[in-house]
N, C-alpha and C positions, 0 to 999 in steps of 0.2 A: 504493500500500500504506500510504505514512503520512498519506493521507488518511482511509483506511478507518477506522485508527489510531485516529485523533484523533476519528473520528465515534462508533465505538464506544465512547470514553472520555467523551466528552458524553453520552453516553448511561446510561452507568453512576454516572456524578457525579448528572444528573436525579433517578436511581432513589435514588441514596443521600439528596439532599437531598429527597425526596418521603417518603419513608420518615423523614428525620429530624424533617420538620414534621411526620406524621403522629402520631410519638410525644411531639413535643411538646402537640401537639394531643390528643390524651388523657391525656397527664398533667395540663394544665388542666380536664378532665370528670372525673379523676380524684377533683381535688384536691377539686370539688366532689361526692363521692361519689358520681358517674356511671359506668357503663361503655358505652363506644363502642360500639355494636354498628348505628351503619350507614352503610352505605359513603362515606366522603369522593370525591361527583362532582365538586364543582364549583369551580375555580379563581377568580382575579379578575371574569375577562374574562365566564364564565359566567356568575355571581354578579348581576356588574353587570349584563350582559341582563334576568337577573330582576327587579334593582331597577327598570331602566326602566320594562317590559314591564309588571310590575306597578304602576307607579302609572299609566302612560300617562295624564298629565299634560294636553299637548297635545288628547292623542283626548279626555278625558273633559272639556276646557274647550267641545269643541264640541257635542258632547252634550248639558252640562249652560248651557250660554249663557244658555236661556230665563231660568233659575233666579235671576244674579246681576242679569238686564238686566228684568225684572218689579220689581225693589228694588231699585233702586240704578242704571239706566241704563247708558249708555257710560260715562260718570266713575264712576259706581260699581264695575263690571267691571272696570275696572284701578287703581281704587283698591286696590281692595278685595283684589283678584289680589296686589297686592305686600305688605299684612299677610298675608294669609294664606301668603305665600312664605319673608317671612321670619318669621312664626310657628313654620310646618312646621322650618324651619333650623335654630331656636333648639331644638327639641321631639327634635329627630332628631339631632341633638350631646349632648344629654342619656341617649337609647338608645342611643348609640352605645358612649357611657362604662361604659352597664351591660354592656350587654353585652361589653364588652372586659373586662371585669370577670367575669362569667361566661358563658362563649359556651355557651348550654346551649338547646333546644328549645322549653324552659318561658313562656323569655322572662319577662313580666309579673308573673304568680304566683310566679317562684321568685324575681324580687328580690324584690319585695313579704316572701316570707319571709327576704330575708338582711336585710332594711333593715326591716322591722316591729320594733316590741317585744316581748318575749318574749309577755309576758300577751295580745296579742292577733295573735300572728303566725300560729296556723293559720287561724284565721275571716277573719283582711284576706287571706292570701294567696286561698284560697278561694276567697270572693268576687269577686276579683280574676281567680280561672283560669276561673270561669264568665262574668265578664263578656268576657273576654278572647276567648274560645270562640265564645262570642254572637253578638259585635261581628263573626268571623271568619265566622261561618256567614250573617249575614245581610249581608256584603260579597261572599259567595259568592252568596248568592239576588238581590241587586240587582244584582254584575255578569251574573249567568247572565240576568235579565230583563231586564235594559237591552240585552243582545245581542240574545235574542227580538226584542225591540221594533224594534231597527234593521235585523235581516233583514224584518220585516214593512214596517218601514220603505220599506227599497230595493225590495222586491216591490210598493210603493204606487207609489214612483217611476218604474218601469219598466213598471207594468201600472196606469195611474191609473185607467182605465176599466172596465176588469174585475173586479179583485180587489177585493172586500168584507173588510175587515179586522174577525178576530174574537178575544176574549177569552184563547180557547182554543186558538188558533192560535201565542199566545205563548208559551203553556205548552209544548206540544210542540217548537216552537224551543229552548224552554228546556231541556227535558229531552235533547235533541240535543248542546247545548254543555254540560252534564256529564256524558254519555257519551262525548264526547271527551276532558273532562279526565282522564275516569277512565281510559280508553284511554292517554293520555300517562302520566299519572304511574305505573301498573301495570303493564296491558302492555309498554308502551317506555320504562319507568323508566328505562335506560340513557340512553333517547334525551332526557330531558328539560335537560340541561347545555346539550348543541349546539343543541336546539332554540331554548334561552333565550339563546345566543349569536346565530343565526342571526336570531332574529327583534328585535336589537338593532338591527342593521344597516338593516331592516327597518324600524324604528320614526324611522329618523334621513332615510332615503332616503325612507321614506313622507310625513315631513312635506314634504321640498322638491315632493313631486309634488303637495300637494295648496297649499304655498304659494302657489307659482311662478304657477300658472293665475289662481289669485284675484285677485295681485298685476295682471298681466298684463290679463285680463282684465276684472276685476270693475269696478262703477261706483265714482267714489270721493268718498270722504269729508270733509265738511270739520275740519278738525285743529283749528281752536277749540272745535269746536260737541261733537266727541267729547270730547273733556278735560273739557269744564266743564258738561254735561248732565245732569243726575239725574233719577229719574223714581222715583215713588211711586207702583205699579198695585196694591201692596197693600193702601192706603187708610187706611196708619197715622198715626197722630197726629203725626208726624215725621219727616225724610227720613234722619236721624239714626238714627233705628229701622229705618224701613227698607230704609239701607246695613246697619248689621249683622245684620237678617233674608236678605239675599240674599249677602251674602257664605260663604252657607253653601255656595252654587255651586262655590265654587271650596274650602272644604275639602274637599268629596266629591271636590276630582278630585285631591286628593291623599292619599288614602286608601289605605293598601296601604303605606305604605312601609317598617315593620318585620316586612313578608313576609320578606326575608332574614335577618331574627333566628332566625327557626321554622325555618330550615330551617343553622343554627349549625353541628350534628351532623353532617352532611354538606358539609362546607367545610372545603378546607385553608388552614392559618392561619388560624383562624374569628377571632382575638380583633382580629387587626389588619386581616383581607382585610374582614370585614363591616363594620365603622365606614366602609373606605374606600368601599364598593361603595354602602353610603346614601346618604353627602355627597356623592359623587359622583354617583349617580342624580338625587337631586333637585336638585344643580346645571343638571343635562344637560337635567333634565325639565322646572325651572321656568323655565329660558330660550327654550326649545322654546314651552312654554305660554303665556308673555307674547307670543312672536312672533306665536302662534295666534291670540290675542284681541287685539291690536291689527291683525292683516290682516282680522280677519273685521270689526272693528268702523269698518272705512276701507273695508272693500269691502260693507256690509252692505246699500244701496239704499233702497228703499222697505221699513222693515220691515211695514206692513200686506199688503204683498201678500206677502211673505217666509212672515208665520203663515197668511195665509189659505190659498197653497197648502201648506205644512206645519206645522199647527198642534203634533207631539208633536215631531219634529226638524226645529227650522229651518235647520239648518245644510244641510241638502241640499236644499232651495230653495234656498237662498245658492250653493250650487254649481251646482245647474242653473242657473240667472239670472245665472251667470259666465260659464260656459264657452256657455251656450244648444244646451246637445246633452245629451238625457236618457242615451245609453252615456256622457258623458264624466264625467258628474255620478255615475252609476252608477258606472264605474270608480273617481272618487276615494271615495265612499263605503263602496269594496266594504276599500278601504285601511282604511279606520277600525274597520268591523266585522272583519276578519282579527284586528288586532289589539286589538281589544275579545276576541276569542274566547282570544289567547293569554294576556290578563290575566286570565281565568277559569281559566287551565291552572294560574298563578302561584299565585290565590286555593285553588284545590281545594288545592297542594300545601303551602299555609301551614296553611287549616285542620286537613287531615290532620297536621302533625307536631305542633298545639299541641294538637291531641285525644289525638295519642298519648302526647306527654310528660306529658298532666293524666293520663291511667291509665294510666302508669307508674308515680309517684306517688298512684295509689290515690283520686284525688279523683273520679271520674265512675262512675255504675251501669255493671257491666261493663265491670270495669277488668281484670280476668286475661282476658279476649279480643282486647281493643280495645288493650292494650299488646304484642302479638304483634308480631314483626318476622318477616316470609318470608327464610326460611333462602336460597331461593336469590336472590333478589331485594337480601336486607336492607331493603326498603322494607316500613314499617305499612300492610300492605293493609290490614286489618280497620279501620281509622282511616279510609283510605280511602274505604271501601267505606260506613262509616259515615254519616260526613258527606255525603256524597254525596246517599243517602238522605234523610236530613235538609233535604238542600239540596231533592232534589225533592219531600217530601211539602209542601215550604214552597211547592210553586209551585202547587198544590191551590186553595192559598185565593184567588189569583189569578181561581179561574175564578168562583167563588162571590160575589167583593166586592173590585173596587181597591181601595178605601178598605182593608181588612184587611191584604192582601196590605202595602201602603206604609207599613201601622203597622209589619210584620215587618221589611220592608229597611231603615225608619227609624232602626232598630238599630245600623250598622255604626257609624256617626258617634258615637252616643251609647255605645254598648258600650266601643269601642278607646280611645274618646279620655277616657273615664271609669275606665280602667285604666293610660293612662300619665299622667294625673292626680294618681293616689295614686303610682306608683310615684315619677315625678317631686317628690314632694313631700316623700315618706319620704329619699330622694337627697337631699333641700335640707336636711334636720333632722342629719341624717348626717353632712356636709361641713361643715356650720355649726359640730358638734358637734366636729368633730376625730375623731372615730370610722372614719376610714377609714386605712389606712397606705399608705403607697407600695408600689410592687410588688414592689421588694424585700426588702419583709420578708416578704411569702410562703413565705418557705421558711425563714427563725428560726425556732429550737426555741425561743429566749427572747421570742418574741412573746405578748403574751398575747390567749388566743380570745373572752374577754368582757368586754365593757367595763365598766367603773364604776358605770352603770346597767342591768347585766342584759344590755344586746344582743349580738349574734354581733360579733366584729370582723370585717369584710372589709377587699378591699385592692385597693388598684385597679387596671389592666389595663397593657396600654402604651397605649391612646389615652384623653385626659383632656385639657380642659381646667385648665390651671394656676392657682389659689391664688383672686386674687378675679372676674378674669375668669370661669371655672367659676362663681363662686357669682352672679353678675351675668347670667350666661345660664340659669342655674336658675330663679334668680328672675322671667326674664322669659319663660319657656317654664311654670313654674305659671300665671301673667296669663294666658297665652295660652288653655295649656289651662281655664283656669276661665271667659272668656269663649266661648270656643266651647260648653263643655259648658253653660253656662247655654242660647245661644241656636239650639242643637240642638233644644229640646224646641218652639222657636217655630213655628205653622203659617205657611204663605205671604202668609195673607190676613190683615187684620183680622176680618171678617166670616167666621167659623168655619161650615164644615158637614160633615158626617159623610165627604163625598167628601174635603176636603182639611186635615181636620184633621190634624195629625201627631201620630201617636199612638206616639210614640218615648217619654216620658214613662210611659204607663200600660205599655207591653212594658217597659223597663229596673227601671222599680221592682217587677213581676211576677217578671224574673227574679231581680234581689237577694232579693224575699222567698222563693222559690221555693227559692233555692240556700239563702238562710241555713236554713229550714223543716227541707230536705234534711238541709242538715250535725247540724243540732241531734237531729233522731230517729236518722238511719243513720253517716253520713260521717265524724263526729265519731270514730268507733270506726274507723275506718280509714286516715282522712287525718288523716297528722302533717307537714303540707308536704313538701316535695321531700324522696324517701328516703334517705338515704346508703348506700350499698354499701359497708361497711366493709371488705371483706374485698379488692374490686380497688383501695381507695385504698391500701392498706396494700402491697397487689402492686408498684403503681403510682407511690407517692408519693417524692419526691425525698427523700434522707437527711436529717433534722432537720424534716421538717413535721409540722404540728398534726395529730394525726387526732382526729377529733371526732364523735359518734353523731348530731350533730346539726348544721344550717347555721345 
């Protein structure tokens, strides 16, 4: 009986302290003139699945292998793997501080309007939410195609003699893995937490099954010759060039990782559980990923015969020429694509909340539809249902012109990384400036809400870097982002043709002029940055805080 007791009293302490972060956790959306209105699913453990799942680090180092080892060789590959590791580190401690600062949906665009200057803080944010959007839709259309490609893939591997691989074959693959994410995130909304736990576990046990064989089995490598090898198949004027042309390999497989910001609103304790669930993702993921490319690159063989039998994924020649059984190479394959499929689940449910929170805010054509939340649900189907759409008419162009279609997905890298750019940089001017207050002062009524030069005052979260360390990893997460986003727009080759040009430059400056076009005739009358809801902050707000019609 005083077992019972004591189980039932755990149980009610749970509810109460769930219930007390829950209210905490809307008085910080509050504060920022938000109202909660969708269901807090997902805990740490949750969370963190998603961070993994979504950058799937490891999965996408083997994927994208070809990319860093055509530029930059074996020495390049894991040169190059550990800048960009600790790039992403330095970039993602920076997002982390914002968003412990404001754990809101918006993510990008709504710092962008707390840290812009007045005179130009709706056009930067803006800008900033469409590129933001972009970036997420065309990270939706290149995960959902690179899955295509590697079902087609394993169908090559398993049926080499038969199967004729065609254009449009990927397309329908593709439109399959977003009818499933649309399926997860809508229909089994509920089920999307457990899922994202479940296939955690999944992402950790999956690597040993695909390490182990490799290690085991595979031919091996000499350890001078990998370390100190470059190679230059791009045919650039310097090896120098093209390490940082191919080192773009391994930002894309880190791509995804402020998925968990978008999804703020739905997390309990968002301001401290998200910071944690990042660094710790990409801890998890980029140690996972280093292991991956130093087994593949000691068990890698003959790579001519490697491309010859898999010129699009060589990794699965690499496996079959390990284990020498096409079920075993197929099973370890089949590991990669699962969870290529659930990084797609990740990506639909990030583009969905930054689509919803841009027309919430009033910044996107059909913004009183597409800001809808399903009453029984609480999930933005319409957001949903939207992007979705978006993602498939994007796979259209696929059948008409690779070349087109790779200008689209070119996107992702140049979009995201060109909005936490600004945002990061606005945060450097900020901090520099003394313009930010400790958390405590949040709730003084004798704080003041603008600064000496016109900007909003904010304040900052519980997770931060301290004093000049914070401004020393600022500083060197803008370098970061400003070399990457420079050598995003670079094609692979020297020798440029319509097939491999990357045409990530002419789509990013189409949508900047497109969106500024937009705001300037329509938007402008609509979009005043993130809305404040004065009426639940005022419900809502602790005794003695600012309330303010504007952020």
């Amino acid at each position: 009986m005083a077992d019972s007791t004591t189980k039932h009293s755990d149980i009610e302490l749970n509810v109460v302290q769930t219930r007390s972060t829950d209210t905490k956790d809307d008085l910080a959306l509050a504060r920022l003139g938000k109202k909660a209105v969708l269901k807090r699913r997902f805990g740490f453990l949750s969370i963190l699945g998603f961070s993994c799942t979504v950058l799937i680090t490891w999965e996408g180092s083997l994927v994208l292998f070809l990319v860093g080892f055509q530029n930059g060789g074996p020495a390049g590959v894991i040169y190059g793997y550990l800048v960009v590791w600790a790039g992403t580190v330095s970039v993602f401690m920076v997002l982390s501080e914002l968003v412990s600062m404001a754990p809101t949906s918006g993510g990008q665009y709504h710092w962008v309007s707390m840290l812009a200057p007045r005179s130009s803080q709706k056009l930067l944010s803006y800008i900033s939410g469409w590129l933001t959007l972009c970036g997420w839709l065309a990270s939706l259309g290149s995960g959902a195609f690179l899955t295509g490609g590697l079902i087609q893939g394993l169908l090559m591997l398993c049926q080499p003699d038969t199967y004729v691989p065609k254009n449009w074959h990927v397309t329908l693959l593709y439109w399959a893995v977003i009818a499933f994410c649309v399926f997860i995130n809508v229909a089994a909304g509920w089920l999307l937490p457990k899922f994202e736990g479940a296939l955690l576990v999944l992402h950790i046990l999956g690597f040993f099954a695909i390490l182990i064989p490799l290690l085991v089995l595979g031919p091996k490598g000499d350890a001078k010759e990998i370390f100190t090898t470059f190679v230059n198949l791009g045919g650039w004027d310097s090896q120098g060039l093209s390490f940082c042309i191919g080192i773009m390999g391994s930002v894309f497989a880190f791509v995804g990782g402020d998925g968990p910001i978008h999804l703020s609103e739905e997390i309990h304790n968002a301001q401290v559980v998200v910071p944690r669930s990042i660094m710790a993702g990409i801890a998890i993921n980029g140690s996972l990923g280093f292991a991956m490319i130093l087994t593949v690159l000691f068990r890698l063989g003959d790579l001519d015969a490697v491309l010859e039998e898999n010129p699009a994924f060589p990794f699965m020649a690499i496996f079959h020429r390990a284990v020498q059984s096409r079920s075993g190479a197929a099973v370890m394959a089949s590991i990669v694509i699962v969870l290529t499929v659930s990084a797609n689940v990740g990506f639909s449910a990030s583009t969905s909340r930054i689509c919803w929170a841009f027309a919430r805010d009033r910044g996107l054509p059909g913004w009183r539809t597409l800001s809808k939340v399903s009453d029984r649900t609480s999930i933005p189907v319409y957001a949903v249902a939207f992007t979705s759409i978006v993602a498939c008419l994007l796979a259209l162009v696929n059948i008409g012109s690779m070349a087109a279609f790779n200008g689209v997905i070119s996107m992702a890298i140049a979009g995201l990384f060109s909005s936490y750019l600004l945002t990061s940089s606005l945060l450097l001017y900020r901090r520099c400036t003394g313009a930010i207050l400790p958390a405590i002062d949040a709730i003084d009524m004798d704080a003041p809400s603008i600064t000496s030069d016109g900007m909003v005052r904010v304040f900052w979260g519980p997770w931060k870097l301290p004093g000049a360390l914070g401004i020393a990893n600022n500083i060197f997460a803008c370098a970061y982002l400003t070399f990457v986003f420079f050598f995003s727009f670079w094609p692979s080759f020297a020798e440029v043709t319509p097939a491999n040009m990357n045409w990530a430059v002419l789509v990013t400056g189409a949508i900047a002029l497109l969106s500024t076009a937009y705001y300037l005739v329509w938007a402008r009358k609509t979009y005043d940055g993130p809305v404040v809801e004065t009426s639940t902050y005022n419900e809502r707000r602790p005794s003695g805080t600012i309330t303010s019609s504007k952020l």
